[in-house]
Jmol script that loads the backbone (N, CA, C; Angstrom):
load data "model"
ATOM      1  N   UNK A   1     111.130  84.785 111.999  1.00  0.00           N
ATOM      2  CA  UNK A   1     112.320  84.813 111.171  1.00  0.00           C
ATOM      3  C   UNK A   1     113.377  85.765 111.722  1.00  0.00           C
ATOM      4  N   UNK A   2     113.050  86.841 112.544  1.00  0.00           N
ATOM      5  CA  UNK A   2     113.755  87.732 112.619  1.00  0.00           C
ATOM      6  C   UNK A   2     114.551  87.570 114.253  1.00  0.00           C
ATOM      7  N   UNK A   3     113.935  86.260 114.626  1.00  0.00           N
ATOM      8  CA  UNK A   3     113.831  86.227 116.051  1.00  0.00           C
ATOM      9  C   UNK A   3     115.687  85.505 115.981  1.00  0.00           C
ATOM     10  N   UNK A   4     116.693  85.743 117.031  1.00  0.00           N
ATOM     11  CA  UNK A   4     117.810  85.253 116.941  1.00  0.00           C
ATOM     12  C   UNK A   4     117.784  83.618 117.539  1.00  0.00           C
ATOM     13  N   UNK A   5     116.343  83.529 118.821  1.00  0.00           N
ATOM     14  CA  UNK A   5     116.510  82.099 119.146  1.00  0.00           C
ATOM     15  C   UNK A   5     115.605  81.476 118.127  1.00  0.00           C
ATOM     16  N   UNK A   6     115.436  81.584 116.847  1.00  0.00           N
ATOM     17  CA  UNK A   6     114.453  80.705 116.485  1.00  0.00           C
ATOM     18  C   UNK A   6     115.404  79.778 115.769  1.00  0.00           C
ATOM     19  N   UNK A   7     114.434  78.453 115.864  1.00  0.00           N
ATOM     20  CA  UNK A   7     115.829  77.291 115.628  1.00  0.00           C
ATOM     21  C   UNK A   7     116.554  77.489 114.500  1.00  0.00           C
ATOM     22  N   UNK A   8     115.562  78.143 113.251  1.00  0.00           N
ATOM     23  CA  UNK A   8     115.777  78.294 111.919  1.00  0.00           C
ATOM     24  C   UNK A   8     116.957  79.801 111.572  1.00  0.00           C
ATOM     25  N   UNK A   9     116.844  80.281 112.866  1.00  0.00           N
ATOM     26  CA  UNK A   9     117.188  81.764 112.663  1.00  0.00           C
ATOM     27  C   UNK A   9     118.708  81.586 111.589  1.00  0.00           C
ATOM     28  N   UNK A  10     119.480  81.247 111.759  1.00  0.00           N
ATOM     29  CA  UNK A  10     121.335  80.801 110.774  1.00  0.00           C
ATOM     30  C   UNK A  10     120.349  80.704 109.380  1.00  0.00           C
ATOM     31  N   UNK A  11     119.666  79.940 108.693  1.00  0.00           N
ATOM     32  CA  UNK A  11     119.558  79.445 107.732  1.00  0.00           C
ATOM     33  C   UNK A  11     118.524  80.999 107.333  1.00  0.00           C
ATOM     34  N   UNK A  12     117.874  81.524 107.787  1.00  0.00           N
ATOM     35  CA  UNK A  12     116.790  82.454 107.224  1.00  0.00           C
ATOM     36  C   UNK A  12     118.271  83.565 106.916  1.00  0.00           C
ATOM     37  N   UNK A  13     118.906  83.503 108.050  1.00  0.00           N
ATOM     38  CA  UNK A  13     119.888  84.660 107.604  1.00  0.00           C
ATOM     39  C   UNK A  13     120.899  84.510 106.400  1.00  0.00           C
ATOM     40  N   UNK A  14     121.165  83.541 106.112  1.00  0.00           N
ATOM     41  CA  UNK A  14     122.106  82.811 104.931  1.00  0.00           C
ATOM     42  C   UNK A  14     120.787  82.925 103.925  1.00  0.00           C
ATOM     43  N   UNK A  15     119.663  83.256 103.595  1.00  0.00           N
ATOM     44  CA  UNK A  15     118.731  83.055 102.678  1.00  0.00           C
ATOM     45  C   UNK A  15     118.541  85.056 102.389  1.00  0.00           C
ATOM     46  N   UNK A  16     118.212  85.459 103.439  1.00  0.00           N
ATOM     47  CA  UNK A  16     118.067  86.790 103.470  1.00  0.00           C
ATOM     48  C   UNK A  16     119.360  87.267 102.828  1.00  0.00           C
ATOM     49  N   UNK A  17     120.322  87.131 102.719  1.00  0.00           N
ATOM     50  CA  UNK A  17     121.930  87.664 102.523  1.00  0.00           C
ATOM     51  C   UNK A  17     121.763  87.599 101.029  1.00  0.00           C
ATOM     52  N   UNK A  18     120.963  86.431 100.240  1.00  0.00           N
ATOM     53  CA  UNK A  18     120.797  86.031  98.821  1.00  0.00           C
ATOM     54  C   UNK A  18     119.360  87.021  98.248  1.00  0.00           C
ATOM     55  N   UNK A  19     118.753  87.299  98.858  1.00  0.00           N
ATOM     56  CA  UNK A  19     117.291  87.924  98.551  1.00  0.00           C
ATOM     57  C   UNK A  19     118.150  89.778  97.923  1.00  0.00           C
ATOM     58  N   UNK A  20     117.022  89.752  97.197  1.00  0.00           N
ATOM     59  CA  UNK A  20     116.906  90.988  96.157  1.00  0.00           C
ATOM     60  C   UNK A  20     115.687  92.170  96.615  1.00  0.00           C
ATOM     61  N   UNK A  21     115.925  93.080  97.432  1.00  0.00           N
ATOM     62  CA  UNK A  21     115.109  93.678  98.492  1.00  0.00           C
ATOM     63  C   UNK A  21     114.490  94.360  96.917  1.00  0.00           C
ATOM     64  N   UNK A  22     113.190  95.419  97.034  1.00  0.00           N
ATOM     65  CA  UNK A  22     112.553  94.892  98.048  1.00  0.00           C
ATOM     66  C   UNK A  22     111.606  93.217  98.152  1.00  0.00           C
ATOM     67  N   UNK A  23     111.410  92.878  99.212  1.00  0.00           N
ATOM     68  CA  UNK A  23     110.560  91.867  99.203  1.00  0.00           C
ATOM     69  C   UNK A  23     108.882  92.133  98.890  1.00  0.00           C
ATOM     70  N   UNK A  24     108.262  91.231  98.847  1.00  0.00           N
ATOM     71  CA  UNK A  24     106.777  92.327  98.676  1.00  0.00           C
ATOM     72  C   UNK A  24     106.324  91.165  99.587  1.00  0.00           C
ATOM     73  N   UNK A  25     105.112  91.941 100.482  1.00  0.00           N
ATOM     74  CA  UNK A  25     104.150  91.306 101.247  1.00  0.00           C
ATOM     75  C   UNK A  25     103.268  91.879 101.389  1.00  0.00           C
ATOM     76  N   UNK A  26     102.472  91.518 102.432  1.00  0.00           N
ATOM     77  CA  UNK A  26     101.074  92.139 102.819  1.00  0.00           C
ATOM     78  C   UNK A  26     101.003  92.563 104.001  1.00  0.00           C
ATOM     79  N   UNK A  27      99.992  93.365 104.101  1.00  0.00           N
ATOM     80  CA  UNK A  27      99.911  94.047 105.775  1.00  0.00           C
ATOM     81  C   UNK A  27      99.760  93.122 106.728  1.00  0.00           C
ATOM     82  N   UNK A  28      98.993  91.815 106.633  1.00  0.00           N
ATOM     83  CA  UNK A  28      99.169  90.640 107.658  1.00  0.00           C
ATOM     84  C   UNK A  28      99.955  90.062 108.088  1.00  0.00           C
ATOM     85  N   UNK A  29     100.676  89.983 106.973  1.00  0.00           N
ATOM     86  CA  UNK A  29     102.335  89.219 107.411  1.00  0.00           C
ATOM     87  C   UNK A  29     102.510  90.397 108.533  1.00  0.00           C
ATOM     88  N   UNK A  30     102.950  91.601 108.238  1.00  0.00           N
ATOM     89  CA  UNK A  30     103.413  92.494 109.229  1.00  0.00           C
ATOM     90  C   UNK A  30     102.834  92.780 110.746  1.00  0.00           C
ATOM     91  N   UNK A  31     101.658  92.821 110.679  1.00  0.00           N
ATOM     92  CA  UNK A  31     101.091  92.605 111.688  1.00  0.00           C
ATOM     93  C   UNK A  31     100.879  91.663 112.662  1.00  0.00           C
ATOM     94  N   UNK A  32     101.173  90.717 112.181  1.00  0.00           N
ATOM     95  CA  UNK A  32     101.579  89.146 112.648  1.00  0.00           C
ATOM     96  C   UNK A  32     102.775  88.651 113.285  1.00  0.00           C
ATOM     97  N   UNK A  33     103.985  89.063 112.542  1.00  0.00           N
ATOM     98  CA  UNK A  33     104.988  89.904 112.581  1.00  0.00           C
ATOM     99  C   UNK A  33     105.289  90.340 113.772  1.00  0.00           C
ATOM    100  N   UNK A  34     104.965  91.286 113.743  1.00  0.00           N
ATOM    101  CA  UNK A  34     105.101  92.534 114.964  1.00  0.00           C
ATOM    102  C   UNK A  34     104.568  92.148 116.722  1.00  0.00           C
ATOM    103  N   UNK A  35     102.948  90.836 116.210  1.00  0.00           N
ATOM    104  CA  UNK A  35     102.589  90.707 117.171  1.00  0.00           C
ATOM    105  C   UNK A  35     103.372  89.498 118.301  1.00  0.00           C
ATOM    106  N   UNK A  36     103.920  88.693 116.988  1.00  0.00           N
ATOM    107  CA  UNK A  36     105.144  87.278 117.788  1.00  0.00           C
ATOM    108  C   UNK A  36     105.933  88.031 118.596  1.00  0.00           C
ATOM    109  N   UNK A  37     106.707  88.892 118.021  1.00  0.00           N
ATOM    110  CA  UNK A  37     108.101  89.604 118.223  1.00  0.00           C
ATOM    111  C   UNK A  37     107.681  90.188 119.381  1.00  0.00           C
ATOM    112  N   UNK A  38     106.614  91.452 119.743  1.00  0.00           N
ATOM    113  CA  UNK A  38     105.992  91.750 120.964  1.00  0.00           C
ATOM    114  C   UNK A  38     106.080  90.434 122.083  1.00  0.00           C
ATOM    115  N   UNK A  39     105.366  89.407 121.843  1.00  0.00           N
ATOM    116  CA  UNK A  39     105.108  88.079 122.362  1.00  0.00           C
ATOM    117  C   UNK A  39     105.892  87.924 122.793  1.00  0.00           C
ATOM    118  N   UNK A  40     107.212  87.474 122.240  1.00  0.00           N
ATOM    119  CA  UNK A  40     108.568  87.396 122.864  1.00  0.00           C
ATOM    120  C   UNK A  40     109.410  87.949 123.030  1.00  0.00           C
ATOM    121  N   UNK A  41     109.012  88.859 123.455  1.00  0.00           N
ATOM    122  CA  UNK A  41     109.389  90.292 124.082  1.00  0.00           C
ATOM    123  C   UNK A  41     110.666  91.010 123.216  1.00  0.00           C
ATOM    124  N   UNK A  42     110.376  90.711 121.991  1.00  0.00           N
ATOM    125  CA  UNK A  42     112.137  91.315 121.111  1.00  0.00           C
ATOM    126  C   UNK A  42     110.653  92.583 120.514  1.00  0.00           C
ATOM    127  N   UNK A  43     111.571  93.567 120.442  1.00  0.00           N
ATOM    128  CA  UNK A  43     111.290  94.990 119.873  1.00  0.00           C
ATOM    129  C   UNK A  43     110.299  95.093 118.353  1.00  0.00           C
ATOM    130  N   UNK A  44     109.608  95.011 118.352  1.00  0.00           N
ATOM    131  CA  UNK A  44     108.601  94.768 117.163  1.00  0.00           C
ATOM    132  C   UNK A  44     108.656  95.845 116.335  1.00  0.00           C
ATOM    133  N   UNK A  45     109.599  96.821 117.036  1.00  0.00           N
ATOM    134  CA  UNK A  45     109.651  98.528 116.088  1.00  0.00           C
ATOM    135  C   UNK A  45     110.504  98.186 114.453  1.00  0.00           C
ATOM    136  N   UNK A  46     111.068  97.027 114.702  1.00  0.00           N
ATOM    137  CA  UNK A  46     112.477  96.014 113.779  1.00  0.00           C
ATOM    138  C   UNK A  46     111.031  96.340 112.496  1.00  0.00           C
ATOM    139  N   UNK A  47     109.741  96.083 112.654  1.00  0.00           N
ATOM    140  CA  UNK A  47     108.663  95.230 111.551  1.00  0.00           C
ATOM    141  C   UNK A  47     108.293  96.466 110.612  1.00  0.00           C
ATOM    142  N   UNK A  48     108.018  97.982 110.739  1.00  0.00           N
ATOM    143  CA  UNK A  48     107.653  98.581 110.102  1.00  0.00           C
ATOM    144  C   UNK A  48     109.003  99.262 109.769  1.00  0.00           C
ATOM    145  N   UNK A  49     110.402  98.918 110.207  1.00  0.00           N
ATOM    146  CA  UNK A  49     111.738  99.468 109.908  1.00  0.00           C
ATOM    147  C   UNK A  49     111.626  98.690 108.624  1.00  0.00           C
ATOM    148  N   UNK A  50     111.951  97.797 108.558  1.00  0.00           N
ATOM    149  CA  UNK A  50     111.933  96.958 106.953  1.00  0.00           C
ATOM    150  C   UNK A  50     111.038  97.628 105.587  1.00  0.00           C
ATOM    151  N   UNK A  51     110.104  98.240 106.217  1.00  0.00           N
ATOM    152  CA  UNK A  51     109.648  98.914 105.190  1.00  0.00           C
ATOM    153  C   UNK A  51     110.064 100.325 105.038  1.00  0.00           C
ATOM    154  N   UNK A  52     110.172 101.004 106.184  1.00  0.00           N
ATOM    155  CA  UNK A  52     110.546 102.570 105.917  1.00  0.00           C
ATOM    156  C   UNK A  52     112.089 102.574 105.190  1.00  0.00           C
ATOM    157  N   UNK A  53     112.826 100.796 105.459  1.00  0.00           N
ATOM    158  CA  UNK A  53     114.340 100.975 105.257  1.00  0.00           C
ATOM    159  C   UNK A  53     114.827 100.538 103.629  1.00  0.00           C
ATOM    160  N   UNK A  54     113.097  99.974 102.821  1.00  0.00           N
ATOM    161  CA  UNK A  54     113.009  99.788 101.256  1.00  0.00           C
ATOM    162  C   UNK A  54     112.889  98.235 101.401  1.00  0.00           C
ATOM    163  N   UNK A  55     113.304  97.134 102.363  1.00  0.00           N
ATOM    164  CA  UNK A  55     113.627  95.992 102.400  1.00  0.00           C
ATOM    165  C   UNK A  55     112.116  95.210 102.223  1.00  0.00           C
ATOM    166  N   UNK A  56     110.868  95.873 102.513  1.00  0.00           N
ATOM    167  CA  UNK A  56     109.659  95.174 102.194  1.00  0.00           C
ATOM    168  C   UNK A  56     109.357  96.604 101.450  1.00  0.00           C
ATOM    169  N   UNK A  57     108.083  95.892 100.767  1.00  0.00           N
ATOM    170  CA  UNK A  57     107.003  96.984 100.361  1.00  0.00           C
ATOM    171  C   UNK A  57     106.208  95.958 100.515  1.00  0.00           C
ATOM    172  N   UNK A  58     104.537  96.925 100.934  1.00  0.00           N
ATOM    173  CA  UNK A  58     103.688  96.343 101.052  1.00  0.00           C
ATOM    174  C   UNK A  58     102.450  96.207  99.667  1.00  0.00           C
ATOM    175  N   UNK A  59     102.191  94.880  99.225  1.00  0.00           N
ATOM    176  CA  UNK A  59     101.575  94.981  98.344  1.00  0.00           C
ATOM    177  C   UNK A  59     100.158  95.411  99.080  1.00  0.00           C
ATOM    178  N   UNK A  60      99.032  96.008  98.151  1.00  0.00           N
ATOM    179  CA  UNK A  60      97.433  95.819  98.122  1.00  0.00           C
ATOM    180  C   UNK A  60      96.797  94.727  97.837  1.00  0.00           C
ATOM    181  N   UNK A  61      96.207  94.252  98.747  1.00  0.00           N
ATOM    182  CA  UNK A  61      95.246  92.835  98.814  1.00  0.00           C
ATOM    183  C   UNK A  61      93.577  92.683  98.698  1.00  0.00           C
ATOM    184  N   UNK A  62      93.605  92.995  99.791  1.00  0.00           N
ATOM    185  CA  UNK A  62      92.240  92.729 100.349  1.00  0.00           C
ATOM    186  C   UNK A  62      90.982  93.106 100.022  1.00  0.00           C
ATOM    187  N   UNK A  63      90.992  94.701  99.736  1.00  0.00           N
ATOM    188  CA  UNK A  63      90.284  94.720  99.308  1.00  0.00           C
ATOM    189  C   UNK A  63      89.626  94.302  97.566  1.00  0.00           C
ATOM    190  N   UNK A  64      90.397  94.280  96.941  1.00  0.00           N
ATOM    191  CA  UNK A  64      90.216  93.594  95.475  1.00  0.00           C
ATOM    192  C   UNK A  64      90.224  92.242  95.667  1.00  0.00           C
ATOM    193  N   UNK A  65      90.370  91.385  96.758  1.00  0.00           N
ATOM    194  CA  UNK A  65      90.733  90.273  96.905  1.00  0.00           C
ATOM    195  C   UNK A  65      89.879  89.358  98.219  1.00  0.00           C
ATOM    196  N   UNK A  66      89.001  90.037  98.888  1.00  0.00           N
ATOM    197  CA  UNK A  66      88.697  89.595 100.057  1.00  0.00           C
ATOM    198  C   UNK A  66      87.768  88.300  99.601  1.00  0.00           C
ATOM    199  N   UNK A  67      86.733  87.898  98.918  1.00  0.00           N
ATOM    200  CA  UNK A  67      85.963  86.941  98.459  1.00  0.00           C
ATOM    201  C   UNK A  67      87.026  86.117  98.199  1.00  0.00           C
ATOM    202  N   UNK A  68      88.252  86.163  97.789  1.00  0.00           N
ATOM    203  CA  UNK A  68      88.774  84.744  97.130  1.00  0.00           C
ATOM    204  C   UNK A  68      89.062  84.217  98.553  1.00  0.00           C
ATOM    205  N   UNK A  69      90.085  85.711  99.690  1.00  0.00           N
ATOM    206  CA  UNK A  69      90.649  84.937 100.768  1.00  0.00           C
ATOM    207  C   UNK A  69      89.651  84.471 101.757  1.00  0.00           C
ATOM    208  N   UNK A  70      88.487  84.635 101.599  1.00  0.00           N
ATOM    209  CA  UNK A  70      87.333  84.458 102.351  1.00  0.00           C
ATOM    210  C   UNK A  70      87.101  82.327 101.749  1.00  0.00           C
ATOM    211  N   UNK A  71      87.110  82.120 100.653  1.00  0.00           N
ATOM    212  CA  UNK A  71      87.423  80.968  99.906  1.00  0.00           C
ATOM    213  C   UNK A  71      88.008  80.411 100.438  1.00  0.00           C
ATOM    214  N   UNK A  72      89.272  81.044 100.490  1.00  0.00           N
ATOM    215  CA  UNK A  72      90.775  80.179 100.617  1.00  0.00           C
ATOM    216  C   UNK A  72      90.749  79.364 102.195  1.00  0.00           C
ATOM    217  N   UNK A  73      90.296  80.550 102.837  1.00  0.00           N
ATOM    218  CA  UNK A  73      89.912  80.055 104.420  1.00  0.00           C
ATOM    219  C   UNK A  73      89.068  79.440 105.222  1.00  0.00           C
ATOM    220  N   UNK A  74      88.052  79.235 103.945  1.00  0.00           N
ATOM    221  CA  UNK A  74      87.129  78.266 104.217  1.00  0.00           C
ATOM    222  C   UNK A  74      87.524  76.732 103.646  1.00  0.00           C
ATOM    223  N   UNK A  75      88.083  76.868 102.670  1.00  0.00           N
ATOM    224  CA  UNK A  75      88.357  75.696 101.976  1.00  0.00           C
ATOM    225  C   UNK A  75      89.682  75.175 102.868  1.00  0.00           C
ATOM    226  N   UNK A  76      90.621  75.530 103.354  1.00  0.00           N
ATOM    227  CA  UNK A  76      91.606  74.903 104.381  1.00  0.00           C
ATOM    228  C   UNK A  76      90.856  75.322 105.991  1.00  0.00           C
ATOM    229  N   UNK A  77      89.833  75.401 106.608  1.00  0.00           N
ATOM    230  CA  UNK A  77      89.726  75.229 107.881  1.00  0.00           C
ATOM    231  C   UNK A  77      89.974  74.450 108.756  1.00  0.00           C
ATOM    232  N   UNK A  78      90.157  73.026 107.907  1.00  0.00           N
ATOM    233  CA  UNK A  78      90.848  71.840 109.373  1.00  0.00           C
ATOM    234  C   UNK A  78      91.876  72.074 109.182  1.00  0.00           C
ATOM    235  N   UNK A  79      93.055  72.943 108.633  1.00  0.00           N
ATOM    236  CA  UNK A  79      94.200  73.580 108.610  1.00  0.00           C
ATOM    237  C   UNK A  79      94.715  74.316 109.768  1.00  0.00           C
ATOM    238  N   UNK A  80      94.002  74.851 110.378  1.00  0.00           N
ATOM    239  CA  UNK A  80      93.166  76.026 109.669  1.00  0.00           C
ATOM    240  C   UNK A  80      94.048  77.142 108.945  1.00  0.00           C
ATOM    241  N   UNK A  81      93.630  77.983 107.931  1.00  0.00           N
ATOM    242  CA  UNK A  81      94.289  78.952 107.335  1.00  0.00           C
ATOM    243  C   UNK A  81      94.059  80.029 108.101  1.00  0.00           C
ATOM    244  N   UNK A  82      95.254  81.008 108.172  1.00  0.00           N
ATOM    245  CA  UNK A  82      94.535  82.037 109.225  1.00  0.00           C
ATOM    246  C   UNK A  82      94.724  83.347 107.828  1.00  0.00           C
ATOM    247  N   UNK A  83      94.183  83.889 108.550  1.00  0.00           N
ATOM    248  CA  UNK A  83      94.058  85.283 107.698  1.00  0.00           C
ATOM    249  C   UNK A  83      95.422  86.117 106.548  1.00  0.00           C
ATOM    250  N   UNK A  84      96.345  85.971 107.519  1.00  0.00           N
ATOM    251  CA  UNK A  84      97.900  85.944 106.737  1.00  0.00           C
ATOM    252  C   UNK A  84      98.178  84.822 105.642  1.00  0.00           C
ATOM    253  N   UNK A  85      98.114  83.569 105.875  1.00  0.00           N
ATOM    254  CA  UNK A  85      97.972  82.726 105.143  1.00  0.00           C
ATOM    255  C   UNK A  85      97.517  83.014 104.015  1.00  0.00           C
ATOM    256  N   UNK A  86      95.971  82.924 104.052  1.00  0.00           N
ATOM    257  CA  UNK A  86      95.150  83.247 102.822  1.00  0.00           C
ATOM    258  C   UNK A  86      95.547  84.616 102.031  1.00  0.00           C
ATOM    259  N   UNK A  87      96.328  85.720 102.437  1.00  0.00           N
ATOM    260  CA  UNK A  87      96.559  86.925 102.200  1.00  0.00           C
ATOM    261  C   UNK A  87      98.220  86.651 101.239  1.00  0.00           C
ATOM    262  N   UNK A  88      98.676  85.799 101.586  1.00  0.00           N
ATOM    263  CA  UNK A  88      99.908  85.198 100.894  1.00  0.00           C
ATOM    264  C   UNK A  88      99.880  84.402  99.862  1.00  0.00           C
ATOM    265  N   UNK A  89      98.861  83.601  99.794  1.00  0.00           N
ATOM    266  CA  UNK A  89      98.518  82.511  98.896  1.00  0.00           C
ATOM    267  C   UNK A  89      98.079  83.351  97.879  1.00  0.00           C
ATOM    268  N   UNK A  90      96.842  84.268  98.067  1.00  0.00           N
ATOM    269  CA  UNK A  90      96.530  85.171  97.035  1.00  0.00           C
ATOM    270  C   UNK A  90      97.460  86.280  96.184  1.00  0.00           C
ATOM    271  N   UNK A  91      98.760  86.502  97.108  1.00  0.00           N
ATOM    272  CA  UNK A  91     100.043  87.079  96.899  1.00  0.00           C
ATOM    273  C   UNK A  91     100.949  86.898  95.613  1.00  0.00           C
ATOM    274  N   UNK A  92     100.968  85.246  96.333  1.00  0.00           N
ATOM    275  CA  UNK A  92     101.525  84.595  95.484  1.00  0.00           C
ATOM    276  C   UNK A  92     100.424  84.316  93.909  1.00  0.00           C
ATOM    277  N   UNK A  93      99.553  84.241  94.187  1.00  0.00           N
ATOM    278  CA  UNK A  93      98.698  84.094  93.051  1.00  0.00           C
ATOM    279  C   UNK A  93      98.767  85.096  91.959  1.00  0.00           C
ATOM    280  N   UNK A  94      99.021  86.376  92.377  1.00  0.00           N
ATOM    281  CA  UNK A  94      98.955  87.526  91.660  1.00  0.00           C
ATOM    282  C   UNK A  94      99.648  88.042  91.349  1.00  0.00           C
ATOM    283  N   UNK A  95     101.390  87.534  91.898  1.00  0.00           N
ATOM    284  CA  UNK A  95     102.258  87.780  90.966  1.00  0.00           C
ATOM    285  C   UNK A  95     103.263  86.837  90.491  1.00  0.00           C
ATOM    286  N   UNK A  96     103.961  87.313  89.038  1.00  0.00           N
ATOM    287  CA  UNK A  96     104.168  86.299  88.545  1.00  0.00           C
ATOM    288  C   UNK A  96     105.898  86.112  88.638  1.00  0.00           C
ATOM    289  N   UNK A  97     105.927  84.614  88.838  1.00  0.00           N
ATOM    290  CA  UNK A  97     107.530  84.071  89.373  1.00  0.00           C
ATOM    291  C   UNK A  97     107.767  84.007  90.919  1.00  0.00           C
ATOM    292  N   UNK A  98     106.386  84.198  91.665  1.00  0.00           N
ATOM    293  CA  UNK A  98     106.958  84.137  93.024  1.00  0.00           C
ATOM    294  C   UNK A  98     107.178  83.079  93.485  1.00  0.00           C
ATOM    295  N   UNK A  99     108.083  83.089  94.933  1.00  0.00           N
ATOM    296  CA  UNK A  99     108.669  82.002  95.729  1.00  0.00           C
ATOM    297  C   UNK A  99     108.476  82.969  96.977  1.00  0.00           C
ATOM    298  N   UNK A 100     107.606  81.856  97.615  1.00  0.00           N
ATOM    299  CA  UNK A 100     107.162  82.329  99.092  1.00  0.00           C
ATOM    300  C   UNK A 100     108.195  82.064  99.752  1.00  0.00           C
ATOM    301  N   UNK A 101     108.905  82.854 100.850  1.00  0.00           N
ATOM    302  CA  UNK A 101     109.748  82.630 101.979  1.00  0.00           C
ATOM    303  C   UNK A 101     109.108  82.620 103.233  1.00  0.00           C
ATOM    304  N   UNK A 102     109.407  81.172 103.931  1.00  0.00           N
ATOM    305  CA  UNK A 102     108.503  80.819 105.487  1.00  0.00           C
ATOM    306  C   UNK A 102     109.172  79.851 106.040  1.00  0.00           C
ATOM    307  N   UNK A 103     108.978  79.735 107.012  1.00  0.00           N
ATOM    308  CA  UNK A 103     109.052  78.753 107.981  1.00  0.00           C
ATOM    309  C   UNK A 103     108.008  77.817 108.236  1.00  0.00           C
ATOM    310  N   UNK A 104     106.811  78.018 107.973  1.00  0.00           N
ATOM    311  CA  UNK A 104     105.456  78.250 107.768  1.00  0.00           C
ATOM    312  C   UNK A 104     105.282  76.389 107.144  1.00  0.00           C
ATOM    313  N   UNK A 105     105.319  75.805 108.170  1.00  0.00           N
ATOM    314  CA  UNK A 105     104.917  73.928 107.086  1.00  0.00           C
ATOM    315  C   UNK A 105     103.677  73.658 106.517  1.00  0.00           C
ATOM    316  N   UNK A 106     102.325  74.963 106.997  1.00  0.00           N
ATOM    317  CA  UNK A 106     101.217  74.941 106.355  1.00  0.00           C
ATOM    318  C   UNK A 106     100.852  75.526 104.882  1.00  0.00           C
ATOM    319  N   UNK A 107     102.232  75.502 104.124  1.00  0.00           N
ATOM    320  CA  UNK A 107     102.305  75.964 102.868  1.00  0.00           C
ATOM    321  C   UNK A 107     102.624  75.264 101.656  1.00  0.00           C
ATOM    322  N   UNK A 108     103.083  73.785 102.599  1.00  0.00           N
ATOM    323  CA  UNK A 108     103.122  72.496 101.807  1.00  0.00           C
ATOM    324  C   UNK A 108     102.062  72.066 101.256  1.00  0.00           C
ATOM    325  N   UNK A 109     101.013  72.271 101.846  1.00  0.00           N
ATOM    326  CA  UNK A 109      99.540  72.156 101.825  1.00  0.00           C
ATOM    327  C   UNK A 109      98.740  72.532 101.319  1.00  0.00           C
ATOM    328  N   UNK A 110      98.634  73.909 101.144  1.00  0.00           N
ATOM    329  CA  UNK A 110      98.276  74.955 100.455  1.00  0.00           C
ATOM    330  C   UNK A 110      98.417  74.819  98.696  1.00  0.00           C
ATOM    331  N   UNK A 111      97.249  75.343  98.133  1.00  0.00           N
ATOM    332  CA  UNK A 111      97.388  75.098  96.736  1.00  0.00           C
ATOM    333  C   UNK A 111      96.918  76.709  96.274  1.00  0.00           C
ATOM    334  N   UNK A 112      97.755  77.091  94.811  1.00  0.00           N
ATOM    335  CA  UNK A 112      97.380  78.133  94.443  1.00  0.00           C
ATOM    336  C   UNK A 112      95.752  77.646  93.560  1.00  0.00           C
ATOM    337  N   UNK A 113      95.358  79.051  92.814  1.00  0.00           N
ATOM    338  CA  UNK A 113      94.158  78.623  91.989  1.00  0.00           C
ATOM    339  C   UNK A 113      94.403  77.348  91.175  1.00  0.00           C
ATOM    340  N   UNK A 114      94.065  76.526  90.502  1.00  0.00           N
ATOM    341  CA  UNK A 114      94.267  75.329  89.788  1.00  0.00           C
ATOM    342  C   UNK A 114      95.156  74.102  90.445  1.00  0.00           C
ATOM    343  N   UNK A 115      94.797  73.982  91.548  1.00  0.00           N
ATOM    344  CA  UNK A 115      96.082  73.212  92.516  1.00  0.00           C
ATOM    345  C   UNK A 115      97.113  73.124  92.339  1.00  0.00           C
ATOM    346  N   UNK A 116      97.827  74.414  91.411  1.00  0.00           N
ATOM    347  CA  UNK A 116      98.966  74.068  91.647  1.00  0.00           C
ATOM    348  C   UNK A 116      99.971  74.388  92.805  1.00  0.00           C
ATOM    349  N   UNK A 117     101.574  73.956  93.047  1.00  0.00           N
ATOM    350  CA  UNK A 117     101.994  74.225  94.503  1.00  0.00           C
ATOM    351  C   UNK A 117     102.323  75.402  94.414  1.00  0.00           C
ATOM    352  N   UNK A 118     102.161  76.332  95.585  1.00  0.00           N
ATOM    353  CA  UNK A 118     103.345  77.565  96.069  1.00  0.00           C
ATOM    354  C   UNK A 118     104.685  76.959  95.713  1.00  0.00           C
ATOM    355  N   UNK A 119     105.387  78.027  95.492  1.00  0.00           N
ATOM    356  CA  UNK A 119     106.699  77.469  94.887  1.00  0.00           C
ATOM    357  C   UNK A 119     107.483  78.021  96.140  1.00  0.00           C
ATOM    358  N   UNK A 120     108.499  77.275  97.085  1.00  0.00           N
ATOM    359  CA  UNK A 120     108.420  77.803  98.185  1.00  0.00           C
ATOM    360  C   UNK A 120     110.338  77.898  98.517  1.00  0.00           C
ATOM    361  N   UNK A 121     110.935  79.066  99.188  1.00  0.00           N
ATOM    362  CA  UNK A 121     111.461  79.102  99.776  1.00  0.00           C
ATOM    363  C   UNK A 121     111.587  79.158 101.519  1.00  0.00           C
ATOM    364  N   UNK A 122     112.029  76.914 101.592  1.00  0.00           N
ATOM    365  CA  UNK A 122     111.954  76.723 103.399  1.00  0.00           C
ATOM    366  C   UNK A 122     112.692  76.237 103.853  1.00  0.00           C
ATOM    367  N   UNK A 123     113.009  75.861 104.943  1.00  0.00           N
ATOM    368  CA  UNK A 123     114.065  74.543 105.277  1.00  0.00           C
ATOM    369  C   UNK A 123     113.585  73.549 105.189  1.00  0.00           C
TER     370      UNK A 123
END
end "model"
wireframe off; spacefill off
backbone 0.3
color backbone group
């Protein structure tokens, strides 16, 4: 999202301009995050700035939560769900009124507890 060549990059920024900081996520997203941006060689220092700068906070997951995402990732494996995934879905599960923001098309897919959909902000 943060990347300037990504095809989506105009539209995440016209979406970000509307968002109500802070955002809340999880330590996976960030780490995930950090590891693309490394990948393609843009400055990954940008990933823990968002938080020191108020624009994320990081929610607590995993550990109160690891059996469900352990679930979640078994139950989408020809997906496959990766670890962030399942850490978002449960995100979204636990609080109330969210709208996931992604790029992410494996979220169409994805069902919260009771199948219902992620409610999603995508292109």
């Amino acid at each position: 999202m943060l990347d300037a060549d990504e095809a989506n990059h105009d539209w995440v920024m016209s979406q970000v301009q509307r968002l109500r900081a802070p955002l809340v996520t999880c330590e996976a997203v960030l780490t995930e995050a950090a590891f693309l941006m490394s990948r393609a060689g843009v400055d990954s220092s940008i990933v823990p700035q968002l938080v020191t700068r108020g624009f994320v906070t990081i929610a607590k997951l995993f550990d109160d939560d690891a059996a469900q995402i352990v679930r979640l990732m078994a139950r989408y494996r020809n997906v496959p769900m990766s670890l962030t995934d399942a850490c978002l879905v449960k995100l979204v599960e636990r609080t109330p009124n969210a709208t996931l923001f992604t790029l992410d098309s494996d979220f169409s897919i994805y069902r919260q507890k009771g199948r219902r959909l992620i409610p999603l902000l995508a292109p």
